[in-house]
N, C-alpha and C positions, 0 to 999 in steps of 0.2 A: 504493500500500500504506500509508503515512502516513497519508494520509486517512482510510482504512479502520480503521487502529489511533486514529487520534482521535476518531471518530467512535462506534466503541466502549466508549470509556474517555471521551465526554461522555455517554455512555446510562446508560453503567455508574452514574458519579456521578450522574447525573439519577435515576434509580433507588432510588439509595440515600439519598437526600432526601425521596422521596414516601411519603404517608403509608397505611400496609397498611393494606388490607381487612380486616376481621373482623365475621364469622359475628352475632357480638353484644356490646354493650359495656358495663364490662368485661369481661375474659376473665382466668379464672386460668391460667397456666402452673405446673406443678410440674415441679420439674428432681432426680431424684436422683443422692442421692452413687453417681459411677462411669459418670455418662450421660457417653459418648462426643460430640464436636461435630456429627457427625452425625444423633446422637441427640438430640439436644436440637434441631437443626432439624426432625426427623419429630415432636417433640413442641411447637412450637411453631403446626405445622400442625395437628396433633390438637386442638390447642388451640380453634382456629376461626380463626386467619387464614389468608387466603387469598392463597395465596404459594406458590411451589415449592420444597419441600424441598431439589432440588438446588441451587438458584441462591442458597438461605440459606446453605448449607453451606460453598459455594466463599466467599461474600461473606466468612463464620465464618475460612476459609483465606487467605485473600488478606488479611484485615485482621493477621495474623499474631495476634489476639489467642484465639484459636480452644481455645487450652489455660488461659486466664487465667476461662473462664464460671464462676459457680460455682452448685452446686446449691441450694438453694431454692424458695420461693414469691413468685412474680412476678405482678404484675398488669399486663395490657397494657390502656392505654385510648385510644380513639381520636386521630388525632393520630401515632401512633406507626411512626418511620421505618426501615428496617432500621437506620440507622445507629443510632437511637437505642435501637433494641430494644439491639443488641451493648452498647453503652456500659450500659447499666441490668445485664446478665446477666456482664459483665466485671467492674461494680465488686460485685455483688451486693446491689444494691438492691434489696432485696424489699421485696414490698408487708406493711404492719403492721395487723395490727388492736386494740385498745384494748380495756382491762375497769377498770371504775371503781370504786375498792373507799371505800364515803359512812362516813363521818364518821357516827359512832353505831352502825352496821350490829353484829352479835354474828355470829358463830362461824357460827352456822345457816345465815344471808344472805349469807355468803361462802360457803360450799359450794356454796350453789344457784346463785350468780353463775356459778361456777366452771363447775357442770353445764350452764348456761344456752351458755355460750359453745365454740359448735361448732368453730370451728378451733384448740381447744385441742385438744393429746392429754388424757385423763382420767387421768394416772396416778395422782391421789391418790381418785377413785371408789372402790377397793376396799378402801381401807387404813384404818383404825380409826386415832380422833384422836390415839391414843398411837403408832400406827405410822408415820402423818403426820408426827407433827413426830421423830419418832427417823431419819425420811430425812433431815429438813432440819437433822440435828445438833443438834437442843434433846431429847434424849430424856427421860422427867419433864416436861416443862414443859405448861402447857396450853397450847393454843391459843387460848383467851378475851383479844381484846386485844391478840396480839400482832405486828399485821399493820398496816403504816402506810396507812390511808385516803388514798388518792390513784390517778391516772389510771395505768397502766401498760401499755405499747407491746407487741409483741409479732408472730413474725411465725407464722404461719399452720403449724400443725403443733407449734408449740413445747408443752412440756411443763407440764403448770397447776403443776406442782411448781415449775419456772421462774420463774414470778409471785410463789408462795407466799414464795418467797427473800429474792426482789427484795425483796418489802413486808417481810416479815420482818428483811430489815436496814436496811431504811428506818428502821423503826421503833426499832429498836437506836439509829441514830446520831439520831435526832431526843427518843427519850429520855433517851440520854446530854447531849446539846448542852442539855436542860431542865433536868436532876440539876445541870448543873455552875454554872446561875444562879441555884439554890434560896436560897429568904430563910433567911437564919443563925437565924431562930427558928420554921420549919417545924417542924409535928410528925412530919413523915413522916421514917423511919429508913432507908427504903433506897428504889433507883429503882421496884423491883417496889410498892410504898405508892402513890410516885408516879404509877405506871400503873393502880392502881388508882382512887384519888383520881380521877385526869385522865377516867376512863371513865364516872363518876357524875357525873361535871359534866356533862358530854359530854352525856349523857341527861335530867339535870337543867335544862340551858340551853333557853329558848325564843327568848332574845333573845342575838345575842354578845356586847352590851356588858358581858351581866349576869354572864359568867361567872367573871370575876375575884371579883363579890362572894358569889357561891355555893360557890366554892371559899374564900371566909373564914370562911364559917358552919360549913361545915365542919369548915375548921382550927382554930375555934374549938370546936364539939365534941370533937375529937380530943385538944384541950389539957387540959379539966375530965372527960372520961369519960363525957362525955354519948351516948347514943346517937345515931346518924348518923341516923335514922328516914326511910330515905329511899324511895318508891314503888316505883325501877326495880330497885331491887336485890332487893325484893322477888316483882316480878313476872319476875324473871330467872328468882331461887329459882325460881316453878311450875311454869315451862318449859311443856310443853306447855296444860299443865292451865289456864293465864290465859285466858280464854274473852273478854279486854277489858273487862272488868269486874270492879276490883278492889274489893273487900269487906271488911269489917270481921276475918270469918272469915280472911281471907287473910293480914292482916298478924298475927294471933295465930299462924298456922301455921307451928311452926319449922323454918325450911331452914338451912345455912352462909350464904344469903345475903343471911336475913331483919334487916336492922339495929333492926328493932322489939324482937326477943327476943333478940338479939346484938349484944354491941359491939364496937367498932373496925371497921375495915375490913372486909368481906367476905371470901373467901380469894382470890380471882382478881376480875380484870374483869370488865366486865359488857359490854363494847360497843370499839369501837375508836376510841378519842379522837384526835384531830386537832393537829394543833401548837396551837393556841390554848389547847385545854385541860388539854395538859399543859405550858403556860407556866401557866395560871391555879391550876394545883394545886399547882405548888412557887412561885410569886409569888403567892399568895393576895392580898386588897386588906385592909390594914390595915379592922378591921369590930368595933363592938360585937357586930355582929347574931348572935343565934342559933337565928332563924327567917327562912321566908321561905312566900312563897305567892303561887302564880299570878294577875294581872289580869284575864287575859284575852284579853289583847291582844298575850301574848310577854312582857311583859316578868313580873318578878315584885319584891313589894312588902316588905321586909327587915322585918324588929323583933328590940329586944335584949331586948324581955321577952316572958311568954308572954302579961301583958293586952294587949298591942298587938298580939300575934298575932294573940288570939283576937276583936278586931274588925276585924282587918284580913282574918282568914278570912269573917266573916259578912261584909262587905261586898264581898268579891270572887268568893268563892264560894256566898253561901248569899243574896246581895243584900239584905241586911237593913240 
């Protein structure tokens, strides 16, 4: 009888090291809140691997961890042993998936990201931008800008509102942490300037070095009351109506966010700037310069007067 019982309990172990069968790989498992351990082995079967429900289930009982699974979404991939399934559904290790919110992106390109990513829930799809951010406790506030560009984890079923947060206080502490290093002779008077500023660099920058000195021109604008005159703010104003091709007519066309017939800042962002460039909007680079204009090549070519602009534009843009 000994032998019999060890011979058992060497199977048993052997067993519980080998790696399951599965239908095809991977496989998602979804576990919900209130599945039974029973339950969760007939859905582990449903799943596609190829294992007997009852022999999971004892395994589930016998490892005493059987009340410890937790509900979620789990990814089983090849490889994968009972024992190592329990230990993953015990600690609840779910499987994640990723939405990468770029550096520049506006308002619009985060929505459709949002839409784009199917194991989100959609619960900000039906809510109007002011009813969006009054979930996420900014009621009034826009949402232009206010969402920190970066990679964000997430696990399968989770809520887009979830995300929206997450970046949303990202962005909070990565603005504050820039507000608190601002040069003592910035012209911007509060962190919302700051994120303004930071989003027209953002969109302005083609090269990163350049961005601290674009954010001078700027700052140097903002000082004498010169208009900002700057392209993207401009073609934010048309919204739809920019067909990629901005024109003479366009920048005469007055919106809030035309800085050709408007000065100072715009009223909101225009884009979601990135830590770099809301370092480079409150550390602006000490700068005559109160022009600049694209090479060609990314980088762009400063002047502190407007004759040195205006050869500096024919020869980069107009190659003369």
């Amino acid at each position: 009888m000994l032998l019999i019982v060890c011979a058992l309990g060497g199977a048993a172990a052997w067993w519980l090291h080998q790696p399951l069968a599965l239908a095809h790989e991977p496989l998602e498992l979804e576990i919900e809140h209130g599945t039974t351990p029973r339950g969760v082995a007939r859905a582990v079967v449903a799943a596609g691997v190829r294992v007997d429900a009852q022999l999971l289930y004892a395994w589930f009982r016998v490892s005493g961890q059987d009340r410890q699974i937790k509900a979620g979404n789990y990814e089983i991939t090849a490889g994968t042993t009972p024992y190592s399934l329990l230990q993953k559904l015990a600690r609840g290790e779910e499987s994640l998936r990723a939405l990468t919110l770029v550096e520049g992106w506006n308002w619009r390109q985060v929505r459709a990201a949002l839409a784009r990513e199917e194991a989100l829930q959609p619960d900000s799809a039906g809510l109007s931008d002011a009813a969006l951010m009054q979930r996420l406790g900014r009621a009034g506030v826009p949402p232009e800008g206010r969402f920190f560009p970066d990679t964000y984890t997430y696990a399968k079923g989770s809520s887009d509102l979830a995300v929206l947060r997450r970046a949303l206080h990202a962005m909070d502490r990565h603005l504050e942490a820039a507000w608190a290093q601002r040069a003592s002779d910035s012209p911007l008077k509060s962190p919302e300037q700051a994120l303004i500023l930071a989003s027209i660099v953002e969109k302005e920058t083609g090269r990163a070095s350049d961005r601290p000195m674009i954010a001078g021109v700027f700052s140097n604008r903002l000082r004498i009351g010169m208009l900002l005159q700057t392209d993207p703010t401009v073609i934010y104003g048309l919204g739809d109506q920019f067909d990629g091709n901005l024109r003479k007519r366009d920048l005469q066309t007055d919106t809030p966010w035309n800085t050709y017939t408007r000065a100072g800042l715009p009223p909101t962002p225009i884009a979601m700037p990135g830590k770099a460039a809301l370092l480079a909007a409150v550390q602006p680079q000490a700068t005559k310069a109160l022009y600049f204009v694209a090479k060609g090549d990314g980088s762009s070519h400063f002047s502190a007067s407007l004759d040195e602009h205006n050869r500096a534009v024919n020869r980069y843009q107009r190659g003369r």
